[in-house]
TITORNU-228388 format. One record per residue (C-alpha): residue number from 1; residue in one letter; x, y, z. Coordinates in steps of 0.2 Angstrom, whole numbers. Layout:
BEGIN
SITE/NUM/a/X/Y/Z
...
This chain:
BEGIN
SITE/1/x/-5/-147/-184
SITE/2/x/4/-136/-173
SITE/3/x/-10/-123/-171
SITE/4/x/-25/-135/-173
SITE/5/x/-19/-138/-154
SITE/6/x/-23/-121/-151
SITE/7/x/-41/-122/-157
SITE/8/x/-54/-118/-144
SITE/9/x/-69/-129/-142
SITE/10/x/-85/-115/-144
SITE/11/x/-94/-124/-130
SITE/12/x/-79/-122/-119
SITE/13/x/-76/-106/-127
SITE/14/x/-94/-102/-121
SITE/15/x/-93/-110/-105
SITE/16/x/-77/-98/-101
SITE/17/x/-86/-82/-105
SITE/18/x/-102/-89/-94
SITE/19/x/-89/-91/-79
SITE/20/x/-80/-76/-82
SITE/21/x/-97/-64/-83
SITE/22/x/-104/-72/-68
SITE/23/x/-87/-71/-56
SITE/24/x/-86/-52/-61
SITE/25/x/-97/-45/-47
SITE/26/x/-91/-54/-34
SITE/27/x/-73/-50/-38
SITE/28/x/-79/-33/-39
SITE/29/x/-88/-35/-25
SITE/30/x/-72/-42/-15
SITE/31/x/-62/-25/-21
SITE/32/x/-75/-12/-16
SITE/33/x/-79/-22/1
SITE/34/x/-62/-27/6
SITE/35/x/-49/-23/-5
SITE/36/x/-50/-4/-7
SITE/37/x/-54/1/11
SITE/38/x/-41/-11/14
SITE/39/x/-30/-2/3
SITE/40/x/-36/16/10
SITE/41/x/-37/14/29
SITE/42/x/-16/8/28
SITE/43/x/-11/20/19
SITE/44/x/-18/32/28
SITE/45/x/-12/23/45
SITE/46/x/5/20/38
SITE/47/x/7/39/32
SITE/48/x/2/43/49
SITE/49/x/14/32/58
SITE/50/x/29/37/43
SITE/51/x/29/55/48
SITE/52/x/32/51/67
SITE/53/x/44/38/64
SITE/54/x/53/49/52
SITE/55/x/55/65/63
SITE/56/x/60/53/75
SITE/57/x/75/48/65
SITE/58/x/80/68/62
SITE/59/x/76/72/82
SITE/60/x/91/73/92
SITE/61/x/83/61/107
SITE/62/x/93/47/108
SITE/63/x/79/35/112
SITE/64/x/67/39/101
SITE/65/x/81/37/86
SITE/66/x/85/20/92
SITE/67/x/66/13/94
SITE/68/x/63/23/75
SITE/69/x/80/14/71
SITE/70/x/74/-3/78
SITE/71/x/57/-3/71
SITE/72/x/61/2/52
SITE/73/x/74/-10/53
SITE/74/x/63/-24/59
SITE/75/x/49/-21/46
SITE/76/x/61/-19/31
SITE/77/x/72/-34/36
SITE/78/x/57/-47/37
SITE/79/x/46/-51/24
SITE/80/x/28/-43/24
SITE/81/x/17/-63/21
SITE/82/x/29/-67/38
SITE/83/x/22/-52/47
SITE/84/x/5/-54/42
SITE/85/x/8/-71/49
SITE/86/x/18/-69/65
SITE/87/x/0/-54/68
SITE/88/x/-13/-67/63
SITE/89/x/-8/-83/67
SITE/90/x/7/-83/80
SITE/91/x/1/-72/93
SITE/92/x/-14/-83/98
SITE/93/x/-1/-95/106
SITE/94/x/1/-81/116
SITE/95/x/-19/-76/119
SITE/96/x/-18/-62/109
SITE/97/x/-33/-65/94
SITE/98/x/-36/-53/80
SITE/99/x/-49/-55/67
SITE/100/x/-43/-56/49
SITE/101/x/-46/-39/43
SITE/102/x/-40/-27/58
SITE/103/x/-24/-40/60
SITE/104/x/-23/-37/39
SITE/105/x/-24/-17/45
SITE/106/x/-10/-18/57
SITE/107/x/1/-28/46
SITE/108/x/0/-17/31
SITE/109/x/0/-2/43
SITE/110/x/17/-5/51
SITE/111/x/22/-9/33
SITE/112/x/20/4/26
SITE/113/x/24/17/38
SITE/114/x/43/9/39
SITE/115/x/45/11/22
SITE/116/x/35/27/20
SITE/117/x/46/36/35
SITE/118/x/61/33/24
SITE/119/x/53/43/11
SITE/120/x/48/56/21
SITE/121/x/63/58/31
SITE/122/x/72/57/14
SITE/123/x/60/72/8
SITE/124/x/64/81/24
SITE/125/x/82/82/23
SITE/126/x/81/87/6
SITE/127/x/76/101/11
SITE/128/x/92/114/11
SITE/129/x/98/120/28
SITE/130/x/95/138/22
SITE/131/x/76/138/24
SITE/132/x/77/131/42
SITE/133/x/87/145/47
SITE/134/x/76/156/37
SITE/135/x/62/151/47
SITE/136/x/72/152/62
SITE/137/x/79/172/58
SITE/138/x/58/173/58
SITE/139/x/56/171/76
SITE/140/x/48/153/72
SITE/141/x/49/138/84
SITE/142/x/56/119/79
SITE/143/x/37/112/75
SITE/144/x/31/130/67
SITE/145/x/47/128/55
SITE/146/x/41/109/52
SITE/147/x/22/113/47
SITE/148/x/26/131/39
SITE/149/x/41/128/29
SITE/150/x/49/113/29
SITE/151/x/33/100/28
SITE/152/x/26/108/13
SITE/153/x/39/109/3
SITE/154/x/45/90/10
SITE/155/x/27/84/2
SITE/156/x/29/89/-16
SITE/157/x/48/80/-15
SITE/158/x/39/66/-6
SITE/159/x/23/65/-21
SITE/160/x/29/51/-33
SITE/161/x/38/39/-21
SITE/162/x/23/39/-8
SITE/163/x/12/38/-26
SITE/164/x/20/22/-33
SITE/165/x/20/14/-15
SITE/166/x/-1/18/-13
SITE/167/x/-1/8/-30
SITE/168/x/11/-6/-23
SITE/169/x/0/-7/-7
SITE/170/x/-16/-10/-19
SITE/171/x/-5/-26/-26
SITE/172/x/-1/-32/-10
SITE/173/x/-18/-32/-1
SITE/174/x/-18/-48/-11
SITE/175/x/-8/-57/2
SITE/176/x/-21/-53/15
SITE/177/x/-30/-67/7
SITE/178/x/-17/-80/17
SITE/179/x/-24/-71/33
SITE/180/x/-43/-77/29
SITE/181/x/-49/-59/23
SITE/182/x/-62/-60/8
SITE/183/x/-52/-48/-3
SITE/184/x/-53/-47/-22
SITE/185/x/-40/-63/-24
SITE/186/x/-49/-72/-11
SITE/187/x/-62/-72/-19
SITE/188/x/-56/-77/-36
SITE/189/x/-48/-91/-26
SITE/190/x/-66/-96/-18
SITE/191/x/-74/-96/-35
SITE/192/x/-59/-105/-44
SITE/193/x/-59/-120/-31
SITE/194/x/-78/-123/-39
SITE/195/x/-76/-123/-56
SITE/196/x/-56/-126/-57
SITE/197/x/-54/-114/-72
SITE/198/x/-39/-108/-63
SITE/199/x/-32/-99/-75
SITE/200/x/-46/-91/-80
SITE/201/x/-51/-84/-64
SITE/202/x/-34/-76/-59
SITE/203/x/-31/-71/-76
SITE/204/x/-47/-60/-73
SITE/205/x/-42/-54/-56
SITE/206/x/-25/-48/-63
SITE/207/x/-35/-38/-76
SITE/208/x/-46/-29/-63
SITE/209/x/-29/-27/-51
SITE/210/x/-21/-19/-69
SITE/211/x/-34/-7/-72
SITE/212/x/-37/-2/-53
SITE/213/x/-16/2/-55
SITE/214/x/-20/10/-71
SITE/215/x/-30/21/-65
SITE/216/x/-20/24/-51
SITE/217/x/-5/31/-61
SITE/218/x/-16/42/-69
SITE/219/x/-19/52/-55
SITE/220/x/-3/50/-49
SITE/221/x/2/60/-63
SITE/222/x/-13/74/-62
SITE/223/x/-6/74/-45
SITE/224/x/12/78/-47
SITE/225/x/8/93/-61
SITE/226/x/-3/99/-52
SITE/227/x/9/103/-37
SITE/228/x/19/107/-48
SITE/229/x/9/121/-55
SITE/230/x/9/127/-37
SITE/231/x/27/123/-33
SITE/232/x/33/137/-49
SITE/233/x/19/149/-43
């Protein structure tokens, strides 16, 4: 009796694998178009920003360590869905609009670079005080000693956390949905509001979420041997 009421009609059964075939591409489509550029332009952004924020923090001017300060503090304090909010639909009462995708952009960017900075400043001052003044003895300046010395060896430190937050970031495009941007989840939720096979549809999203992250951590590990290959050379 108990698993009789787990039997599954084969016209529903049918009916299930009709849906699930035919929403593929356009959740596909959703990641390629949105979610993966998405995913790519932040992270890029956000490493840009995370280097800068983090030299900040090690500089020895006051105010940029205080504005560095303020600004990790903000991002890492708040929630990420309340920032993509505060971007997309607070600051038209004040007459600034942004279109879903580049407020999406910005939102993910500054969240990124906050955390990212920590990692890279945490990569940075791993870096024993020995090879600065190595560089130093050399006859190098303060931003030759950073991209010569100090930078490279800060990267391969830096590899798996950065790694694991690219991966995170590919998770958390999702919530870009709530801002109006057709992502991958978006559309599951457009095609799911049709046919109401709920479960069904984000079930199949969090597959293609899992493999994209799969994949990911693959090359996250082909990544980190291979630097390390170079590192012991």
């Amino acid at each position: 009796m108990f698993w009789n009421s787990f039997e599954i009609d084969p016209d529903k059964l049918e009916r299930y694998m009709t849906i699930a075939k035919s929403s593929l591409l356009p959740l596909l489509e959703g990641a390629v178009v949105y979610t993966l550029p998405l995913t790519l332009i932040t992270f890029t952004l956000g490493l840009i920003i995370a280097i800068f924020t983090a030299l900040s923090r090690i500089s020895h001017v006051k105010p940029l360590q205080w504005l560095a300060r303020v600004y990790v503090s903000a991002i890492r304090g708040t929630p990420l869905l309340v920032q993509l909010y505060i971007l997309f639909y607070g600051l038209p009462s004040i007459g600034v609009v942004i279109d879903p995708f580049p407020a999406a952009i910005l939102g993910f960017s500054l969240n990124v670079g906050a955390y990212a900075s920590e990692v890279i400043r945490a990569a940075i001052l791993s870096i024993p005080k020995g090879q600065w003044e190595a560089a130093q003895m050399m006859g190098m300046n303060y931003q030759q000693m950073l991209r010569r010395v100090i930078l490279p060896q800060a990267t391969r430190v830096s590899i798996p956390p950065l790694s694991n937050t690219f991966i995170s970031l590919v998770k958390d495009t999702s919530l870009a949905s709530l801002i109006l941007v057709t992502e991958m989840f978006r559309r599951a939720q457009e095609i799911a509001a049709t046919n109401y096979e709920f479960l069904l549809l984000y079930s199949e999203v969090a597959i293609i979420y899992w493999v994209i992250c799969f994949f990911l951590s693959i090359v996250q590990g082909k990544l980190e041997n291979r630097f390390d290959r170079y590192v012991s050379k």
